[in-house]
VOLUM-617174 format. One record per residue (C-alpha): residue number from 0; y, x, z. Coordinates in pm, 1 decimal. Each point is the difference from the previous one (the first is absolute). Example, Ala and Ser with C-alpha at 12.3 -4.5 7.8 and 13.67 -1.06 7.14 Angstrom:
# VOLUM-617174
   num          Y          X          Z
     0     -450.0     1230.0      780.0
     1      344.0      137.0      -66.0
END
This chain:
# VOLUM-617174
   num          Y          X          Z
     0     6472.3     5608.3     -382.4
     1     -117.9      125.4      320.8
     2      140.6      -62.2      310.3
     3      -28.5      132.6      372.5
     4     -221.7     -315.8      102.5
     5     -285.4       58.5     -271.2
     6     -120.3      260.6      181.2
     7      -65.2      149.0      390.4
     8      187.3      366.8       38.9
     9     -194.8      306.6       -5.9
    10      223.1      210.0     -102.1
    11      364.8       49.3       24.7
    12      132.9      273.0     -222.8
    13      319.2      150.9       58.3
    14      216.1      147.4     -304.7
    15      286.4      243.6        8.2
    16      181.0        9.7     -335.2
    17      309.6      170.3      -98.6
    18       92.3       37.7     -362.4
    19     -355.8       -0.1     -115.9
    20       32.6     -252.6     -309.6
    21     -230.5      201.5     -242.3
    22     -307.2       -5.0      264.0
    23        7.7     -339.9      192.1
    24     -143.2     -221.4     -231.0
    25     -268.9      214.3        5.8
    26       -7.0        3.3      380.3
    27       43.1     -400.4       61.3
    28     -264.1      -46.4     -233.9
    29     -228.5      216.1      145.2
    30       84.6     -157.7      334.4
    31      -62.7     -380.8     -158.6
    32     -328.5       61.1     -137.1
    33     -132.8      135.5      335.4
    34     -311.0     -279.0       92.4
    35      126.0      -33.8      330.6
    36      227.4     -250.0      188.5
    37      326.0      197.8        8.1
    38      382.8      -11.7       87.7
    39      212.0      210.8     -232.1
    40      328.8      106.4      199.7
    41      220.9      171.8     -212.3
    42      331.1      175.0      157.9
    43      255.4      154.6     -227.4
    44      211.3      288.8       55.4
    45      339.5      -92.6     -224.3
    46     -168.9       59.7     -309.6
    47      189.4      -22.0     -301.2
    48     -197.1       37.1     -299.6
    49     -146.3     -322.4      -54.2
    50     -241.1        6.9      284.6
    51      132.9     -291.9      186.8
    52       30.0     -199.2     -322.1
    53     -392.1       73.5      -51.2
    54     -107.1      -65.4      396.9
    55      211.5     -353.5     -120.3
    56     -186.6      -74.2     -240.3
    57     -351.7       41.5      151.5
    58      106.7     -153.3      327.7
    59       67.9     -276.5     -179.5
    60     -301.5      -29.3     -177.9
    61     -220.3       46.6      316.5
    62      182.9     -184.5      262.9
    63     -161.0        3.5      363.8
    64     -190.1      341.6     -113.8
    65      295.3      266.3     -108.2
    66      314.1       -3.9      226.6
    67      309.4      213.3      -56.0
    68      205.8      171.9      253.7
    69      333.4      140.9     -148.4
    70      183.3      230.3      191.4
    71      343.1       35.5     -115.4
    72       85.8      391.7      132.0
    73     -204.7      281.6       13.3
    74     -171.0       33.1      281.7
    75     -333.1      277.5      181.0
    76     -324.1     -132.3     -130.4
    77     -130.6      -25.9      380.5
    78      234.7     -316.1      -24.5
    79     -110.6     -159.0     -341.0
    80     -417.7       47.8      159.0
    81      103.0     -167.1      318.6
    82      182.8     -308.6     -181.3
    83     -264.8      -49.9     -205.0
    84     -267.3       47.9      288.9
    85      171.8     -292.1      183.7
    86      -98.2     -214.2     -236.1
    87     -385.1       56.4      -21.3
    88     -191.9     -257.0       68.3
    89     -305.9      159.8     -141.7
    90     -326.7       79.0      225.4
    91       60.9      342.1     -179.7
    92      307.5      187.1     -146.1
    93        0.7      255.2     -262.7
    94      321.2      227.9      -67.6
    95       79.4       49.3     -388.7
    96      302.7      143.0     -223.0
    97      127.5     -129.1     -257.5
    98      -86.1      251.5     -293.1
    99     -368.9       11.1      157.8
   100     -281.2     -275.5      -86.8
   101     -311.7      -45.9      125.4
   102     -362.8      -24.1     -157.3
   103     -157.4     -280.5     -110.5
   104     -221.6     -181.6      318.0
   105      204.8      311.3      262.0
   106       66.1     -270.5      215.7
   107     -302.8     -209.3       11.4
   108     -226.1      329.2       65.9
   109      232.4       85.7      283.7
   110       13.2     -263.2      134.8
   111     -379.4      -70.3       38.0
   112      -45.8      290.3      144.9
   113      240.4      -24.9      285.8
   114     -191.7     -349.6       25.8
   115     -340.7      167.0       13.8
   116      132.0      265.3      261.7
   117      240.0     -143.8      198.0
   118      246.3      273.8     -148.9
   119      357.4       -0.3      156.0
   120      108.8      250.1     -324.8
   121     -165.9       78.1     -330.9
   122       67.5      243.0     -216.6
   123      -47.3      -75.2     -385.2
   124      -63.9      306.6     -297.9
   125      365.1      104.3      -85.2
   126       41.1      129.1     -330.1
   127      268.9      251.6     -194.4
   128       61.6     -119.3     -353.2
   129      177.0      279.9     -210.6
   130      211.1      283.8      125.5
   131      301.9        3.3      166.1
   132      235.3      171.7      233.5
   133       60.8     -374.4      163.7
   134     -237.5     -123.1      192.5
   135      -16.8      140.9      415.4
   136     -337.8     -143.2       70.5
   137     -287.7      224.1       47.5
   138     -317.7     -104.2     -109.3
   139     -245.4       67.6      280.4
   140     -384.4      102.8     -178.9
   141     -221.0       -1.4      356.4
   142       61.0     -319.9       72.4
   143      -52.3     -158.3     -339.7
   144     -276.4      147.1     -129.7
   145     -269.0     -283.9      127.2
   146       69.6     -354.1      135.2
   147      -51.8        8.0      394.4
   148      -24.1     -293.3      196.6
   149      148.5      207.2      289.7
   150      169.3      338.1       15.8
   151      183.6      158.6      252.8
   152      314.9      215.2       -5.2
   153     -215.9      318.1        3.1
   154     -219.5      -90.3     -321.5
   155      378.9       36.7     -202.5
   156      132.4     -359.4       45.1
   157      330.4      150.1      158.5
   158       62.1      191.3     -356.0
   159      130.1     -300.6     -157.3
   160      317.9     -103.8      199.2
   161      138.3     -218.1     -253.3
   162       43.0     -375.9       59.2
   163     -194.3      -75.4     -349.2
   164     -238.6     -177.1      208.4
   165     -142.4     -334.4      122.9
   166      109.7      -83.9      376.5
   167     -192.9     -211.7      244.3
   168      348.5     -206.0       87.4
   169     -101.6     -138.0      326.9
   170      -64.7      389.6       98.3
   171      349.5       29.7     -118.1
   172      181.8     -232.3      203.2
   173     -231.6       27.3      314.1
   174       85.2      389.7       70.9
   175      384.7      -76.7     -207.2
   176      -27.2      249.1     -285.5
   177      301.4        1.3     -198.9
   178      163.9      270.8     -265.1
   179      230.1      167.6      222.1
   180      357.3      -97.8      -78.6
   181      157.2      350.5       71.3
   182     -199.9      205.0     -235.5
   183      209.6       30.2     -340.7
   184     -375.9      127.9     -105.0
   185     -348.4       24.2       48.6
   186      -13.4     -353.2      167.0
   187     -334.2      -55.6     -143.4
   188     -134.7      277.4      129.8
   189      113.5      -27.5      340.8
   190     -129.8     -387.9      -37.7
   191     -360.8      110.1      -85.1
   192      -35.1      261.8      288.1
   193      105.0     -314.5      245.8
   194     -252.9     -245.7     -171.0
   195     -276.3      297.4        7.3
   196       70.6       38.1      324.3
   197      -72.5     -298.7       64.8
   198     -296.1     -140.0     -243.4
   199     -374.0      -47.8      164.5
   200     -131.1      -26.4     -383.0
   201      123.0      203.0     -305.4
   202     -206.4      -21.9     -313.2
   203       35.9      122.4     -344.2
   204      -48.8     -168.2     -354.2
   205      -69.8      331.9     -227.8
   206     -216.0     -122.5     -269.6
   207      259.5     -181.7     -128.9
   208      372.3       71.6     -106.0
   209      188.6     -233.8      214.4
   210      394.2      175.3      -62.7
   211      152.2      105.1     -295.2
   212      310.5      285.8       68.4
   213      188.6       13.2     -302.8
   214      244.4      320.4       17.4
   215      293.2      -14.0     -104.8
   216      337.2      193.2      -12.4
   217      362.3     -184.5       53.0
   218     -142.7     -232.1      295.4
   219     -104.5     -335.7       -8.6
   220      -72.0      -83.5      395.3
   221       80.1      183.0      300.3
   222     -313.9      198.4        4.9
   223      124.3      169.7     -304.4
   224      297.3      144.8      190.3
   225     -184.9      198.2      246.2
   226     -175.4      165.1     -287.6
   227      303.6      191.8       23.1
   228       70.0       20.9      367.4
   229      218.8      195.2      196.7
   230     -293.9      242.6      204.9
   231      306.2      -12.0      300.5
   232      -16.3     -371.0      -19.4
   233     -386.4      -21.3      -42.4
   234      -61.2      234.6      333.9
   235      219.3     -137.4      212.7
   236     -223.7     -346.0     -114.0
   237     -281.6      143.5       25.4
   238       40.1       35.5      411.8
   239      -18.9     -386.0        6.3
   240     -321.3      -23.6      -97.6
   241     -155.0      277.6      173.2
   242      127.2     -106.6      327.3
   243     -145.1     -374.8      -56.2
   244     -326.4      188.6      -90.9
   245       55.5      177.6      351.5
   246       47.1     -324.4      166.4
   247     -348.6     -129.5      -90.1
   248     -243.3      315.8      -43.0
   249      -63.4      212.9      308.3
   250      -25.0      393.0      -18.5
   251     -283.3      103.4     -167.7
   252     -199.9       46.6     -337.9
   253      137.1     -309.4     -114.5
   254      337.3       59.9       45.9
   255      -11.4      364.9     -135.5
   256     -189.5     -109.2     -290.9
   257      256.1     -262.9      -73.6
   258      336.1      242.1       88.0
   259     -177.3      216.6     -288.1
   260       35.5     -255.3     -258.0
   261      369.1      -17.4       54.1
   262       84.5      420.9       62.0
   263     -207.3       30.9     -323.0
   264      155.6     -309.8     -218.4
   265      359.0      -77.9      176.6
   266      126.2      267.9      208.1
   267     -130.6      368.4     -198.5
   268       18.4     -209.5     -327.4
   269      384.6       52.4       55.8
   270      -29.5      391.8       -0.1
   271     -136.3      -33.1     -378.8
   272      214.4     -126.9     -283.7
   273      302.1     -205.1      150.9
   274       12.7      347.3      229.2
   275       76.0      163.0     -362.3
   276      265.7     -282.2     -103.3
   277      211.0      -31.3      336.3
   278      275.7      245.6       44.9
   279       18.1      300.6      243.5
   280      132.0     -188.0      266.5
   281     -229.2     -309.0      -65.0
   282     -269.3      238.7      -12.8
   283       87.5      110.4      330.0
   284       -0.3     -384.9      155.2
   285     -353.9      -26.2     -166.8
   286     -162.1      287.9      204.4
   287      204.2     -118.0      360.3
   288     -150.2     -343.4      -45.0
   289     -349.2      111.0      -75.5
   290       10.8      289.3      266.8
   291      130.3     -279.2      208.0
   292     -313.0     -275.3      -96.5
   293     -205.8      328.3       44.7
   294      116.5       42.0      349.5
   295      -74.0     -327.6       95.8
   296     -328.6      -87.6     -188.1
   297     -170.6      293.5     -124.5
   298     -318.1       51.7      255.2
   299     -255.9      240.7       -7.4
   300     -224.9     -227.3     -122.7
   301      180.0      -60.8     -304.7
   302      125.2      396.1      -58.6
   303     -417.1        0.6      -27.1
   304      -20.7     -258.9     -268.8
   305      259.8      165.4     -252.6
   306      -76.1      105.6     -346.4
   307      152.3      371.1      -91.7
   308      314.8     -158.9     -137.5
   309      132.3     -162.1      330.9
   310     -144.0      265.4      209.7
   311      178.9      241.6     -155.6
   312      339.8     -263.0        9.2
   313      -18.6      -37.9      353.1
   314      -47.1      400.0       65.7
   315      369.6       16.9     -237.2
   316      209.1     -228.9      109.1
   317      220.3      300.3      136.7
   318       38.0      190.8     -376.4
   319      119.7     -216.9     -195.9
   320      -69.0      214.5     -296.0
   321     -331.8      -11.3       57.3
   322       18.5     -353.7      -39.1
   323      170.3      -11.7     -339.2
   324     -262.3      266.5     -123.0
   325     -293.0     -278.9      107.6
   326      175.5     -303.9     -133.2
   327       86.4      206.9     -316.8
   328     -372.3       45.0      -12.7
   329     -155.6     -346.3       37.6
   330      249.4     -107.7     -239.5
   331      -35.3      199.5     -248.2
   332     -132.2      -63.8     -355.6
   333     -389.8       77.8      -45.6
   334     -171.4       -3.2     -313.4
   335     -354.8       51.0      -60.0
   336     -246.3      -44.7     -252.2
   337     -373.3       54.3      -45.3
   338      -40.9      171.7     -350.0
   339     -379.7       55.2       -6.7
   340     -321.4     -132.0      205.5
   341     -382.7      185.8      -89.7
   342     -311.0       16.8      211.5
   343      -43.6      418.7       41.6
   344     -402.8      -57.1      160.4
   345       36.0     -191.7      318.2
   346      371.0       23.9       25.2
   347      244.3     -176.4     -124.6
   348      239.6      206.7     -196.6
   349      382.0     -153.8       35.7
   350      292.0      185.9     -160.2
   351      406.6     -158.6      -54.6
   352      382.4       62.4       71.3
   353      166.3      -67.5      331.7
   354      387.5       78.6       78.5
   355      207.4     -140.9      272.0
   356      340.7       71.9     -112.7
   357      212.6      303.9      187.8
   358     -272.1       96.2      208.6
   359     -329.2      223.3       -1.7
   360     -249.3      -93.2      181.8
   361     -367.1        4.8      102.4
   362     -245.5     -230.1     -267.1
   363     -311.7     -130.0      123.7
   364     -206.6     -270.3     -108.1
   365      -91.0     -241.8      270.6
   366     -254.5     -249.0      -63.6
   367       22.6     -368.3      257.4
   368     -288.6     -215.1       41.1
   369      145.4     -319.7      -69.3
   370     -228.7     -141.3      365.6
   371        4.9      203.5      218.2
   372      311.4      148.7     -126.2
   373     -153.1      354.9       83.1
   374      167.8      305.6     -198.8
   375     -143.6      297.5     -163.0
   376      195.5      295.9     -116.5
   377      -67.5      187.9     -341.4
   378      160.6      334.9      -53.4
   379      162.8       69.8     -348.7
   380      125.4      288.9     -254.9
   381      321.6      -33.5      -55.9
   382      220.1      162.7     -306.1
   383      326.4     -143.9       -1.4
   384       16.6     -381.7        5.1
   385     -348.2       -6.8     -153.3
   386     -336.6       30.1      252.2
   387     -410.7      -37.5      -17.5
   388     -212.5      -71.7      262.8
   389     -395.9      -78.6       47.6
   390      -61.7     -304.5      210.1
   391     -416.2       58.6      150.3
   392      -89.5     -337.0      -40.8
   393     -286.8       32.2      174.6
   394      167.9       99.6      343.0
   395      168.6     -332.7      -14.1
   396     -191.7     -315.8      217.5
   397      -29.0     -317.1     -173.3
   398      314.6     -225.6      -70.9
   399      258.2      -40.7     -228.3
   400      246.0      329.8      -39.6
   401      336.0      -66.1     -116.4
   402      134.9      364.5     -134.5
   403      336.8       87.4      126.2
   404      215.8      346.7      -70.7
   405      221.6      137.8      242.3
   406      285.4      192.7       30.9
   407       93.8      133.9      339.4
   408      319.2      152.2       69.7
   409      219.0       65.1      312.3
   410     -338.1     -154.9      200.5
   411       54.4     -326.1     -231.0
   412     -259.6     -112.3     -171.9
   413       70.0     -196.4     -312.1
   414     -335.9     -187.8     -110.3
   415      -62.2     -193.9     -301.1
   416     -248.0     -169.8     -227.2
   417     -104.5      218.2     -270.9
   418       72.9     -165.3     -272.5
   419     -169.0       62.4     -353.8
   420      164.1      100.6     -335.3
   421      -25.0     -338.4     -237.8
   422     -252.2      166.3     -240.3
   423     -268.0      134.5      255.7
   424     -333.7     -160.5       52.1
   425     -178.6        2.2      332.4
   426     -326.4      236.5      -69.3
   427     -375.0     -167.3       86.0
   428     -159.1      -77.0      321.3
   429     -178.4      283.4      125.7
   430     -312.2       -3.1      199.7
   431      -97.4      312.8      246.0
   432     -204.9       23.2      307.3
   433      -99.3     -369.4       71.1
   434      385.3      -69.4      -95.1
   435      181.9     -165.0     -273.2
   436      393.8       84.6      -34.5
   437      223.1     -202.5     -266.4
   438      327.9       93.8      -30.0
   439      256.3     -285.4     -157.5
   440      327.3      -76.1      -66.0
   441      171.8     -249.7       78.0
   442       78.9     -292.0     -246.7
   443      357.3      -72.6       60.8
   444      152.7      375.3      141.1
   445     -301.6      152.6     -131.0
   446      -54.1      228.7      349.8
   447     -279.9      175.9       61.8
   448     -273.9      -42.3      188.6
   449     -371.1       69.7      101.0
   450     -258.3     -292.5       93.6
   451     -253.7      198.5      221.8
   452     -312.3     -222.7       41.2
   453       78.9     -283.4     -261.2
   454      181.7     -238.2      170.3
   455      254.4      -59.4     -188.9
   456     -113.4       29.4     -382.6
   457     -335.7      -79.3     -150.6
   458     -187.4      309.5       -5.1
   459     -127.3       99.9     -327.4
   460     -384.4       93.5      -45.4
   461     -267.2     -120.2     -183.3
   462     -405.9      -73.7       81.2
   463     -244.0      -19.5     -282.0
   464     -367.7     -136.5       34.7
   465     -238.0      328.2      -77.7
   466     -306.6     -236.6       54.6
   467     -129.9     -306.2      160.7
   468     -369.0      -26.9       38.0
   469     -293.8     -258.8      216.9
   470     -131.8      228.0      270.9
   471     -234.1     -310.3      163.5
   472      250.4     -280.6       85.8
   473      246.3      213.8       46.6
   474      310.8      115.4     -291.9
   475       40.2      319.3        0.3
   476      357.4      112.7     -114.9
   477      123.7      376.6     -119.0
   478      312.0       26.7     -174.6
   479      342.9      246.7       -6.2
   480      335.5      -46.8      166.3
   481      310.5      160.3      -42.9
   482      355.6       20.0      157.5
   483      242.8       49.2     -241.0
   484     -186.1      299.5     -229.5
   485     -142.1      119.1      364.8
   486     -389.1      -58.0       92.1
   487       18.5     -262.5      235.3
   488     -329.2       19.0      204.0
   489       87.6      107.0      310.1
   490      205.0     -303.1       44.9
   491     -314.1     -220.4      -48.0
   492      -26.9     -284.0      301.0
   493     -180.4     -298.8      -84.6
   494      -86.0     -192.1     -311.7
   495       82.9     -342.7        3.3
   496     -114.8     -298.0     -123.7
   497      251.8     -290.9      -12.2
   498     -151.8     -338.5      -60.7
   499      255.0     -163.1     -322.2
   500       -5.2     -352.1      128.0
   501      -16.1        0.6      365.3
   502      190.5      345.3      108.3
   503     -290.8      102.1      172.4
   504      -32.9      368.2       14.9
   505     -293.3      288.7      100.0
   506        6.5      309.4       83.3
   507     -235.6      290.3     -142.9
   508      -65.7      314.3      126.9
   509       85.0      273.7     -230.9
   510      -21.9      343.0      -64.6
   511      153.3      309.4     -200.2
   512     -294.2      196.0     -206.0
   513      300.6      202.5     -153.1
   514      325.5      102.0      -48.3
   515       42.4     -280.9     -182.1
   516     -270.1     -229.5      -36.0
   517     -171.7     -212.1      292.5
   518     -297.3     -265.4       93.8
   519      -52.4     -289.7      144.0
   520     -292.4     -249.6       81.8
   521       83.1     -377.0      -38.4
   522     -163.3     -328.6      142.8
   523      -34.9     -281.3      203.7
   524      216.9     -239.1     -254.7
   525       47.3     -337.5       70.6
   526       64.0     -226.2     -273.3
   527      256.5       31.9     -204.4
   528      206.4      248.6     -205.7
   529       39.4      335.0      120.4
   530      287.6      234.4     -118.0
   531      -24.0      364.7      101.5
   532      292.3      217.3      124.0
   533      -10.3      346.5      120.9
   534      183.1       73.7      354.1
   535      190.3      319.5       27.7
   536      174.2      121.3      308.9
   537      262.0      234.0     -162.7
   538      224.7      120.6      325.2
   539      165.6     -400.8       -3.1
   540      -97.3     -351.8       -3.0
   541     -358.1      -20.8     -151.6
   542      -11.1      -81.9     -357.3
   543     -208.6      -94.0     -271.6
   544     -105.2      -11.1     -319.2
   545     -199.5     -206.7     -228.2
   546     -324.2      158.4     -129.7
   547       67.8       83.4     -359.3
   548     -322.4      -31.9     -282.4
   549       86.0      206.7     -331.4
   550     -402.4     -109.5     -114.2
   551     -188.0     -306.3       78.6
   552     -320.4      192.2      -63.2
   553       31.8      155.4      308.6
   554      -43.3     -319.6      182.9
   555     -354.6     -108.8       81.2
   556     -190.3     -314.3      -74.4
   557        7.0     -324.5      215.0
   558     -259.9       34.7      272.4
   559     -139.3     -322.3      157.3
   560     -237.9      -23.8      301.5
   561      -88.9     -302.5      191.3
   562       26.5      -10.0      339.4
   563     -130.7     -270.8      169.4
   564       21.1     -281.8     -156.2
   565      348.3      119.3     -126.0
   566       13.0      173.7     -329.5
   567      259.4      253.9      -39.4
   568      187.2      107.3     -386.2
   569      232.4      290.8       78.9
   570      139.4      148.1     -329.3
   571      256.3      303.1       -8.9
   572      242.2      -24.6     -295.7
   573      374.9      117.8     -140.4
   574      237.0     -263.6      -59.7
   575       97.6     -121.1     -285.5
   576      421.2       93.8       11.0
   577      -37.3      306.5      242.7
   578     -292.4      155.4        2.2
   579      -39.1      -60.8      357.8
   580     -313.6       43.9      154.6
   581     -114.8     -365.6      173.1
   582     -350.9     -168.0      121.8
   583      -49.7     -323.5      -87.0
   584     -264.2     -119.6      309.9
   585     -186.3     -307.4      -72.4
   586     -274.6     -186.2      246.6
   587     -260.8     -221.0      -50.8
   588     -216.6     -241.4      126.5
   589     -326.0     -164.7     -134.8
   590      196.6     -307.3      -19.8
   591      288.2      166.4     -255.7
   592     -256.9      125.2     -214.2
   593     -171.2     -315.2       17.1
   594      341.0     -166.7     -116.2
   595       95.2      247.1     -222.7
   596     -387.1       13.6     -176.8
   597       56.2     -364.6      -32.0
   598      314.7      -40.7     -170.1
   599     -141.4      233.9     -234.2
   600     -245.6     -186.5      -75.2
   601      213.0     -282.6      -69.0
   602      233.2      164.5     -209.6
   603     -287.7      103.8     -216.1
END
């Protein structure tokens, strides 16, 4: 039985539960297994379908680790996070709900790396499991995408504004960050922007997935209530943490860049589909209290950071027709479908259905570099709901392209992944111009897209020994190489001879003779086995491939030469499983062949 005294406390984490039964043993669990030294504070919001009995049972079990907080009326969850914050006695906090768990080691990975970097807040991989209209927390992608010992609120840290995170709780207390008592919701949000505000270090765990959301309908914590807030309610909140913001970040980039994040998320998100639900009247509250937050906090260096969308918001909130035509828009149904996928020469012939229900408008294709996030756009022929288009693949730089269609209507434009039909394969890689293009789908959605350069999937191709013949000391190597069913030449860089035991590696010059078909001179071999690889550059990442020999004959003899008093056996030859082509270098000295003459003898 563990108890508070077996361990020191890294880590206090802080539960909300409310009528959650079904998902906390699950959550607890999760929380127990965690290799760190933790404090489990549990407060509970009058639950009454077996939750408490549960939280009983397990507190029981772990005395000194899990404590329970009941709370016998209903009460704002900015109340329930501050109860159970005053009883932290952990060098870190981490906020949780009930229905949510965490992954196995979350904690212990967090935690070292606010350790490592002095981090006052770090941000763990959140993750969506299943589909939902439940859950109100945004998963951020910028910010997640690679772990960071520091970021900064420009690199997309400020995206993620829910309290799913681990606190430094000295930082806490030293600057008195609390979940404002007033707001009815949002209090995590308007708790982040204060501890941002206020961090030196904020890092990010991404190669790992540290929180588990698990959507669900009918509540099961507070959170799940503001999944369906009141937008009145939620802008009138969402002053509170924009003026805090205010408080600590002078005029500037900074500040514009972080006002953008909320017009874009909180305040023009309420012109979109609760705009649709609310009522004429409520509708007209809705655009007074954004023209209002408008007033007040829309500079020009933000009105120069919108998309199209809120641009074209902010230049309507005076016809409110207009605004029910763009919120009909964005919400309306899309479905698209890519039907049929063919190289046409150096293009890349793409043909499906796209529809965005009640509306007719503009189709393009519009390819993102997943990087850089640079766009290209791609014309199409359109005939009803069903269009073609010709992607040049050979306009495109290197990178990964993720293949979107688009529909844009009323200056919306509705993007999405283009998704294949269940039965269609992805054609082969193509090579053109120095460049390999491989187009793929996606394993789980099966959406399409185009690796430019390799890096992503192993390029196919294929290089076959022609010859390999003794020009002095010297190997001299000819052979063919293909990319894909493409001659492959012109990529030629280097041949390269990697040593099997030691990793060693050397570089060859080499040169195309053909369209196909190349040469290279070989030597200067230390000892050991030599395995040959030919380098392409083929528009990514170099690559190689392993020199292929369909017929031993075409290998040369062993050649031996003494230099010295060093005797050198170098012998070409195809291995045994693959056919490879390796050198097997052997040296010698009198004394060897002295040995090795002897135990001849003696075996004889």
């Amino acid at each position: 039985m563990e108890t508070e005294s077996d361990h020191r406390v890294d880590v206090s984490v802080l539960v909300l539960t409310r009528n959650c039964r079904a998902h906390l043993d699950r959550c607890l669990t999760s929380l127990l297994v965690q290799r760190v030294g933790k404090q489990i504070v549990v407060v509970d919001d009058s639950s009454s379908d077996g939750t408490r009995d549960l939280l009983d049972l397990y507190a029981a079990h772990h005395p000194g680790v899990i404590k329970v907080i009941r709370q016998d009326r209903r009460t704002v969850p900015a109340r329930l996070r501050n109860r159970a914050l005053a009883e932290a006695t952990g060098r870190y906090v981490f906020f949780c709900d009930g229905g949510d768990h965490l992954g196995p080691d979350a904690l212990r990975r967090m935690v070292a790396a606010a350790d490592a970097n002095s981090s006052d807040i770090v941000l763990g991989k959140i993750v969506r499991r299943g589909r939902s209209a439940g859950h109100p927390v945004r998963l951020p992608e910028f910010a997640f995408r690679d772990d960071a010992a520091m970021v900064t609120l420009l690199d997309g840290a400020y995206e993620s504004l829910s309290c799913f995170k681990l606190f430094r709780r000295a930082t806490l207390e030293r600057h008195g960050i609390q979940f404002d008592e007033s707001l009815t919701v949002g209090e995590d949000l308007a708790f982040t922007v204060h501890a941002y505000c206020h961090a030196g270090v904020i890092s990010v765990v991404a190669g790992h997935d540290c929180y588990h959301l698990t959507p669900r309908r009918g509540g099961g914590h507070p959170m799940a209530e503001a999944a369906g807030r009141d937008p009145l309610a939620w802008l009138r909140m969402i002053r509170t943490p924009l003026e805090l913001m205010a408080r600590h970040i002078p005029p500037g980039a900074l500040r514009d860049h972080l006002l953008l994040r909320h017009f874009r998320l909180d305040v023009f998100a309420q012109l979109g589909a609760p705009f649709l639900a609310a009522c004429d009247a409520a509708r007209e509250k809705i655009v007074m209290e954004v023209a209002d937050i408008c007033a007040e906090w829309l500079t020009d260096g933000v009105r120069a950071r919108f998309g199209d969308v809120e641009r074209l918001r902010a230049a309507s909130l005076d016809d409110h027709d207009r605004l029910v035509r763009l919120a009909h828009v964005e919400t309306a149904s899309m479905r698209h479908r890519l039907l049929e996928l063919a190289w046409i020469g150096d293009r890349l012939g793409v043909s499906g259905s796209v529809s965005l229900a009640g509306f007719d408008g503009e189709v393009r294709l519009v390819l993102r570099e997943r990087t850089s996030q640079r766009e290209r756009s791609v014309p199409v022929a359109r005939i009803a709901d069903r269009f073609g288009a010709s992607i040049e693949v050979t306009s495109l730089t290197s990178g990964i392209w993720d293949v979107h269609v688009a529909v844009e209507c009323e200056g919306v434009r509705r993007l999405a992944r283009l998704r294949a039909d269940p039965v269609l394969v992805a054609p082969d890689a193509h090579f053109s111009s120095g460049v390999v293009a491989v187009p793929f789908l996606t394993r789980s959605q099966g959406y399409l897209g185009l690796d430019v350069g390799g890096h992503l999937l192993r390029v196919p191709g294929a290089v076959r020994l022609a010859r390999a013949e003794w020009t002095g000391r010297r190997l001299r190597v000819e052979g063919q190489v293909h990319v894909g069913a493409t001659p492959g030449a012109v990529a030629v860089r280097h041949l390269i001879w990697r040593e099997r035991a030691s990793g060693r590696e050397r570089r060859q010059p080499v040169v195309a003779t053909g369209s196909h078909t190349f040469a290279a001179d070989a030597g200067g071999f230390s000892a050991g086995t030599w395995d040959a690889y030919l380098e392409l550059d083929v528009g990514g990442p170099l690559t190689r491939f392993p020199v292929k020999v369909d017929r031993p004959e075409e290998l040369d003899g062993t050649m031996r030469w003494w230099s010295g008093l060093m005797r050198w056996t170098v012998r070409p030859y195809a291995t045994a499983v693959n056919r490879r082509l390796s050198t097997s270098v052997h040296v010698s000295t009198p004394f060897t062949l002295l040995g090795s003459a002897m135990r001849k003898l003696g075996a004889s």
